[in-house]
C-alpha positions as CSV (number, residue, x, y, z in Angstrom):
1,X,-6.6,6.4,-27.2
2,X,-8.6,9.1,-25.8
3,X,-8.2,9.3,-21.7
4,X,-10.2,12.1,-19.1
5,X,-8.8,13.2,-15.7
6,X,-11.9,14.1,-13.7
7,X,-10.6,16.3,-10.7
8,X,-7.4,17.0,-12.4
9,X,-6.4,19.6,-9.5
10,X,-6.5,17.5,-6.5
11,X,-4.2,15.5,-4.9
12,X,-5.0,12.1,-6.7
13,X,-5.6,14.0,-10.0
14,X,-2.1,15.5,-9.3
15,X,-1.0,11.7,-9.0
16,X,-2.8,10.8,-12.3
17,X,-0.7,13.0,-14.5
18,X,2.7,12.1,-13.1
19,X,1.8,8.2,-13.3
20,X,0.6,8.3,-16.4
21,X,4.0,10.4,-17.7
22,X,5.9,8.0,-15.3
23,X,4.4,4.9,-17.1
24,X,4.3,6.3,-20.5
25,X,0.8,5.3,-20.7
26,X,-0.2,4.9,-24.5
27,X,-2.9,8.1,-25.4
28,X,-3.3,10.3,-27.8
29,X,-5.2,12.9,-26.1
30,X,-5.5,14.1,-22.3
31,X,-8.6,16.1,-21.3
32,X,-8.9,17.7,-17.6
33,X,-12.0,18.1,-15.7
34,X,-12.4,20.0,-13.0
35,X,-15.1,22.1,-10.7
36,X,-15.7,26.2,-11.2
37,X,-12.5,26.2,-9.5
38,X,-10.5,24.7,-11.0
39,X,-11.4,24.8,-14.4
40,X,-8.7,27.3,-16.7
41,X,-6.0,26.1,-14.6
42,X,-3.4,24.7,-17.0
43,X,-0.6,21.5,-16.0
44,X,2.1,20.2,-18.4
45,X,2.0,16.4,-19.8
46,X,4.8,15.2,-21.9
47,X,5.6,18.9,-22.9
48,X,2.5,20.1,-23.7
49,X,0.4,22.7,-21.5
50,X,-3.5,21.5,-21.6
51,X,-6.2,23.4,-19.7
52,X,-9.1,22.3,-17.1
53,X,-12.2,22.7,-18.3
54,X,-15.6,22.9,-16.4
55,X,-16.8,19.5,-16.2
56,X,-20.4,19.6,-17.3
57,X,-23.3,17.6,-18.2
58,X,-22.5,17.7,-22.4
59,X,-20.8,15.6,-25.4
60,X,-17.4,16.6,-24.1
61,X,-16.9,12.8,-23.2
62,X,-17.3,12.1,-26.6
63,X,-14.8,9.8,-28.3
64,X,-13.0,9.5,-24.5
65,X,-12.1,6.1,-24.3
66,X,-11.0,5.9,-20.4
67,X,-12.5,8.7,-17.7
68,X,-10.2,8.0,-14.7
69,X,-12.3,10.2,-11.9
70,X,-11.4,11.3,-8.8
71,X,-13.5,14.4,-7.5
72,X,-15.8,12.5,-4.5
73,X,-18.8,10.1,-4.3
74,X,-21.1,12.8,-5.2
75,X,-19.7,14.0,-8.4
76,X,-19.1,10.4,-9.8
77,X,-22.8,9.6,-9.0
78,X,-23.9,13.0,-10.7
79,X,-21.9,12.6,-13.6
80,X,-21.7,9.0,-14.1
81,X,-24.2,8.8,-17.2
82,X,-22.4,12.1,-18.8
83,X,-19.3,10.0,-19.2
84,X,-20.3,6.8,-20.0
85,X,-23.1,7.5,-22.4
86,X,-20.7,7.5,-25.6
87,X,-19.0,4.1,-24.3
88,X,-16.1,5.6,-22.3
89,X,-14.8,3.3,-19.2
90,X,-14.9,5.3,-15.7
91,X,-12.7,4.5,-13.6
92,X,-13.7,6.0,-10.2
93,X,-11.1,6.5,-7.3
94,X,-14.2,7.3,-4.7
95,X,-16.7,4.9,-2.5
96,X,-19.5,5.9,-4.8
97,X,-19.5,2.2,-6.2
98,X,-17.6,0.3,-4.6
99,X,-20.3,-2.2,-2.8
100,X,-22.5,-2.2,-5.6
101,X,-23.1,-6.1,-7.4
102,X,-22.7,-4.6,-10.7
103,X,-19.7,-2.7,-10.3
104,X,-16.1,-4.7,-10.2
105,X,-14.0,-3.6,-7.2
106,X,-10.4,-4.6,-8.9
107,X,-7.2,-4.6,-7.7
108,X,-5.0,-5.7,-10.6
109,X,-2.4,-7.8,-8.8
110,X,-5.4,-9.9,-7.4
111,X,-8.4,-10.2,-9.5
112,X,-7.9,-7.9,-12.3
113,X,-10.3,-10.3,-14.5
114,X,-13.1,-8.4,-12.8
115,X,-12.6,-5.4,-14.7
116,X,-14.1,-7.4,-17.6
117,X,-17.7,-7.7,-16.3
118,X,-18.8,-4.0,-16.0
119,X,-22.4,-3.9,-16.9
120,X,-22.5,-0.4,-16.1
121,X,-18.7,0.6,-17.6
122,X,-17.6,1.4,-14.5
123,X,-15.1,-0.2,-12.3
124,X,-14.3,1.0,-8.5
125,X,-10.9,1.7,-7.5
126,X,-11.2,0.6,-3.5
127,X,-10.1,2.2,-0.5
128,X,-6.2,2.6,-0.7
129,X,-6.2,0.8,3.1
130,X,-7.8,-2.3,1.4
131,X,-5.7,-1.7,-2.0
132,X,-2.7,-2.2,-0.1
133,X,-3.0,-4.7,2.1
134,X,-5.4,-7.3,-0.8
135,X,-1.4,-6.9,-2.7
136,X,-0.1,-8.4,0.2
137,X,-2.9,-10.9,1.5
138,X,-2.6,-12.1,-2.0
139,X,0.7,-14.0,-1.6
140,X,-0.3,-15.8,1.7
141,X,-4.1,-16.9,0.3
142,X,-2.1,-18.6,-2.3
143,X,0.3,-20.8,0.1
144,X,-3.1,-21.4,2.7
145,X,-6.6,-19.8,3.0
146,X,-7.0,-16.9,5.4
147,X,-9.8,-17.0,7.7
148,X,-9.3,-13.6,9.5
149,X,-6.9,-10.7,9.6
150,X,-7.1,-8.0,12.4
151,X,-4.8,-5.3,11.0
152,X,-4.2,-1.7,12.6
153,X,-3.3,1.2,9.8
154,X,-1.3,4.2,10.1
155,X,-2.4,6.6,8.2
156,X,-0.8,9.9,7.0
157,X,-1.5,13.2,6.0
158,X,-2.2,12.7,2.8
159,X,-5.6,9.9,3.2
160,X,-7.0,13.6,3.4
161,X,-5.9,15.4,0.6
162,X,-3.6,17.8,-0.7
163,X,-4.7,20.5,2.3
164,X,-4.9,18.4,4.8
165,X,-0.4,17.7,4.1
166,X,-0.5,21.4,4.0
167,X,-1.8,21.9,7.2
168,X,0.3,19.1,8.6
169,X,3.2,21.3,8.3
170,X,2.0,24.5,9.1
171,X,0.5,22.9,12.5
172,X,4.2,21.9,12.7
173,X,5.4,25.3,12.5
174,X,2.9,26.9,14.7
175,X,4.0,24.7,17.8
176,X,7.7,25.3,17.2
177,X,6.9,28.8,17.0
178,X,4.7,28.8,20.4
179,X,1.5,30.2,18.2
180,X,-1.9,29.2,18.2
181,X,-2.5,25.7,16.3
182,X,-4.9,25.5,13.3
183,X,-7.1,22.7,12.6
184,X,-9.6,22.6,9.8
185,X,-8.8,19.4,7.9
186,X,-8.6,17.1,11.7
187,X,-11.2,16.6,14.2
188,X,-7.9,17.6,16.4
189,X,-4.2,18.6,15.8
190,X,-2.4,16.2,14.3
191,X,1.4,17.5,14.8
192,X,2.7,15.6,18.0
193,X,-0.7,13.6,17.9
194,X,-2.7,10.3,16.7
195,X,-6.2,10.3,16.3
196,X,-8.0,7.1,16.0
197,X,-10.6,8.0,13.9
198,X,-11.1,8.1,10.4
199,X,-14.4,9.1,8.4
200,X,-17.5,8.5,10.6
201,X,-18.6,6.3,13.0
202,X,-21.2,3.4,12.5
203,X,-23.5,1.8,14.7
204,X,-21.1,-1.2,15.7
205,X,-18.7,1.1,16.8
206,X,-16.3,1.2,13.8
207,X,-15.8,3.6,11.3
208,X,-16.7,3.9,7.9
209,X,-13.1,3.3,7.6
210,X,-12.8,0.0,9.0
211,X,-15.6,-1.2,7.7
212,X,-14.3,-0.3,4.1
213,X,-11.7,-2.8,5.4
214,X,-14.1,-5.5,6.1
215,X,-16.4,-5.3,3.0
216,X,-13.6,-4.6,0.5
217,X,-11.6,-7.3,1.3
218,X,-14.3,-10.0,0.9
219,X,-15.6,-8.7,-2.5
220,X,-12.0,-8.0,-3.6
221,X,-10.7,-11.3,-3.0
222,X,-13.8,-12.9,-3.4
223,X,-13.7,-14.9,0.1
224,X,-15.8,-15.4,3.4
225,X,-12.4,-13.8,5.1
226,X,-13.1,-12.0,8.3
227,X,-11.5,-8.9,8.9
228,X,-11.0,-6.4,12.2
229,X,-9.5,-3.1,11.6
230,X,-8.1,-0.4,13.9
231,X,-7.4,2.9,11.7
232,X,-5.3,5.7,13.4
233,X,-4.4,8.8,11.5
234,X,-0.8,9.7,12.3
235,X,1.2,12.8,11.8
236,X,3.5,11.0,9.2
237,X,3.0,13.3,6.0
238,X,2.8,10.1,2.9
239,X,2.5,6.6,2.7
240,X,0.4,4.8,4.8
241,X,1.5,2.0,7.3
242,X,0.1,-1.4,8.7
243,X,0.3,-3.2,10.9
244,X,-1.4,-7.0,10.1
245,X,-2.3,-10.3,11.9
246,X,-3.6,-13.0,9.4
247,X,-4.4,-16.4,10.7
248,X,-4.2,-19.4,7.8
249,X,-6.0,-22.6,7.9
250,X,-3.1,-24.3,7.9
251,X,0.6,-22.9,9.9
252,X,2.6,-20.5,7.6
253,X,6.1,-19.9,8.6
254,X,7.8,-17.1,8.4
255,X,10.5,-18.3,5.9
256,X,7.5,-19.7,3.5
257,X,5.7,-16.3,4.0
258,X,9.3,-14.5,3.1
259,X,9.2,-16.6,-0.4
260,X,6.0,-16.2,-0.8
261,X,6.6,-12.0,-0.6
262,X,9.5,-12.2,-2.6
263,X,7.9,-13.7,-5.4
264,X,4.5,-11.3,-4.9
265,X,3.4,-9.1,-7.2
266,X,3.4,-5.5,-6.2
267,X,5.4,-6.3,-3.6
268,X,9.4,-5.6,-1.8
269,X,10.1,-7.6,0.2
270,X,12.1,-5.4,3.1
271,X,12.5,-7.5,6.0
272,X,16.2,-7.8,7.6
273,X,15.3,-6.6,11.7
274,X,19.6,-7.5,12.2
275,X,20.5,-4.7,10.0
276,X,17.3,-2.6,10.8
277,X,16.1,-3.0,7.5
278,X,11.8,-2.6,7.5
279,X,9.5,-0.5,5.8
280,X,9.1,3.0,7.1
281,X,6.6,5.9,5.5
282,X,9.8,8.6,5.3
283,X,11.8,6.6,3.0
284,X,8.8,5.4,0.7
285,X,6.4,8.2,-0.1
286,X,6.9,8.4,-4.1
287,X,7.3,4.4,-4.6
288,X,5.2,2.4,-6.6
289,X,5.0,-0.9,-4.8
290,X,3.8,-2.3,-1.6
291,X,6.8,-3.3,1.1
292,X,6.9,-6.0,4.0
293,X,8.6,-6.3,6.5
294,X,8.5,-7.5,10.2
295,X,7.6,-10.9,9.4
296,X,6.7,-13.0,12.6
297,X,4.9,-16.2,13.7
298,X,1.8,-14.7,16.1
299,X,2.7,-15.8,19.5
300,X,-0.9,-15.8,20.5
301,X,-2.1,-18.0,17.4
302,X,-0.9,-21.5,16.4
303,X,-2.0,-20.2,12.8
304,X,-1.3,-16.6,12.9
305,X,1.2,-14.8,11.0
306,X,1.9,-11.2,11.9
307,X,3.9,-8.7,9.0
308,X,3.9,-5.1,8.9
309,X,3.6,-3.0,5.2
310,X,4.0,0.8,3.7
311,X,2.9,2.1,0.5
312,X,2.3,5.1,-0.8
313,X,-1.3,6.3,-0.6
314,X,-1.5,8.7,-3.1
315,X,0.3,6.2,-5.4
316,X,-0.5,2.8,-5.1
317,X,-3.4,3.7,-3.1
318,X,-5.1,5.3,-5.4
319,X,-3.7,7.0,-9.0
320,X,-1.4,4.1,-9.8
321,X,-4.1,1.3,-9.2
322,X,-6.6,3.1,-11.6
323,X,-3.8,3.0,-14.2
324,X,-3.0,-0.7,-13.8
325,X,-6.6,-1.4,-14.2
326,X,-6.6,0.5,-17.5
327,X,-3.2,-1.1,-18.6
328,X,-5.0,-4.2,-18.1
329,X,-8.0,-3.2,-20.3
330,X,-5.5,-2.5,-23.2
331,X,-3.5,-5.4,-22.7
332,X,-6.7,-7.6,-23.0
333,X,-8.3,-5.5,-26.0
334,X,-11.2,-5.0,-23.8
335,X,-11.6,-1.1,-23.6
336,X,-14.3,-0.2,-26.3
């Protein structure tokens, strides 16, 4: 088993190479990719030091059985023939593919049999907002159809990259210091702040964001569910957080939704308000599953149920799920 890191420097590609040592993911060889930048950096896995090299449009794909990418929608498009033209499966953690009919959006917890139509031998890790809360809509589709969710997210630091953390801190330290506040990675300051915006704005008023929310969700789950989204970046540094109204054709309780959790895969259930026991960012970043918590009838919906969930972006929202969706692929025999 031959696997590529495209983007091995970033963030996620950071992610990739501890999850796949974490998981002790069955390869034989690890190749890095990277820009002009990065490439000659070296990183350790399982002992060994290996280098980045320039990605570039040659036979270096060769042989490469799984190309897990993560280095934005405009590389992947560039470079998408360059790895797959010697049969190797791309796994691509941007929105490059994500809407398109040909290319499975998978979430293994909830329809990883997806990843087994991929005319193109690609498959689209979605946006980690979606990824998250699919793992958890998951359990309650299966106790009563959902016909709309309105969910609010936030979301930390580290939706924007390894930088963006960086400069969560040092804005931090620059107001406890009394000195002038940087911002490069934030349309504002983020220390002390929210800003409810996240990527760019449509023409219906939400952003691309939200709208990820929407369109993900109903090709993910395969389902005419309706979905409203509210995202809010927040000056928490990991994990993102939300906060979710689902309303069910039929009434859920709150102690069938608990079970329901409990049993969920990818999922902790974390929900004891007596003891203060919920899911909160701090405590989480790191973790591999999703946690819920909060878990309420809506007071403003006969049908409504109302829950609250963390999970680690990075993680779970982004190098983990690319992972399970290869561990699937092996576990199937359905990788070359």
């Amino acid at each position: 088993m031959k696997v590529a890191i495209v983007g091995a420097s970033g963030a996620v590609g950071q992610e990739f190479l501890r999850v796949l040592e974490e998981r002790n993911f069955p390869l034989d060889e690890l190749l890095l990719f990277g820009s002009s930048r990065s490439a000659g950096r070296k990183y350790t896995f399982r002992g060994k030091e290996i280098e980045v090299k320039l990605l570039q449009h040659n036979d270096d794909f060769k042989g490469v059985d799984i190309a897990f990418t993560s280095a934005g929608a405009g590389t992947t498009k560039e470079f998408t023939e360059t790895i797959t033209k010697h049969g190797a499966v791309l796994i691509d953690n941007s929105s490059a593919y994500r809407m398109d009919e040909d290319v499975p959006l998978v979430v293994p917890e909830v329809n990883p049999e997806d990843a087994l139509n991929r005319p193109r031998n690609v498959i689209a890790n979605p946006n980690c907002t979606t990824i998250q809360m699919v793992v958890a809509l998951k359990a309650i589709e299966g106790l009563s159809h959902i016909k709309r969710v309105h969910v609010a997210t936030y979301q930390a630091a580290s939706g924007a990259g390894a930088a963006a953390m960086d400069e969560l801190y040092e804005q931090y330290r620059q107001v406890l210091a009394n000195e002038p506040v940087t911002v490069d990675k934030f349309a504002y300051q983020l220390a002390f702040n929210l800003i409810p915006q996240i990527d760019v704005f449509t023409d219906n008023g939400y952003t691309k964001e939200e709208m990820k929310m929407y369109n993900e969700t109903r090709k993910i789950m395969h389902s005419d569910i309706q979905v409203s989204a509210m995202c809010v970046r927040v000056p928490a540094l990991r994990s993102h957080s939300e906060s979710i109204w689902v309303e069910t054709e039929r009434p859920i309780s709150p102690e069938e939704a608990r079970e329901a959790f409990a049993k969920g895969e990818g999922l902790v259930l974390m929900d004891n308000p007596a003891e203060k026991e919920y899911p909160m960012p701090l405590f989480l970043a790191g973790k591999d599953p999703v946690y819920v918590g909060r878990i309420r009838k809506d007071l403003a919906n006969e049908n409504g149920l109302t829950f609250w969930i963390v999970g680690d972006q990075i993680k779970k929202g982004a190098a983990l799920n690319a992972v399970q969706i290869a561990e699937y692929l092996i576990k199937v025999g359905n990788v070359k």
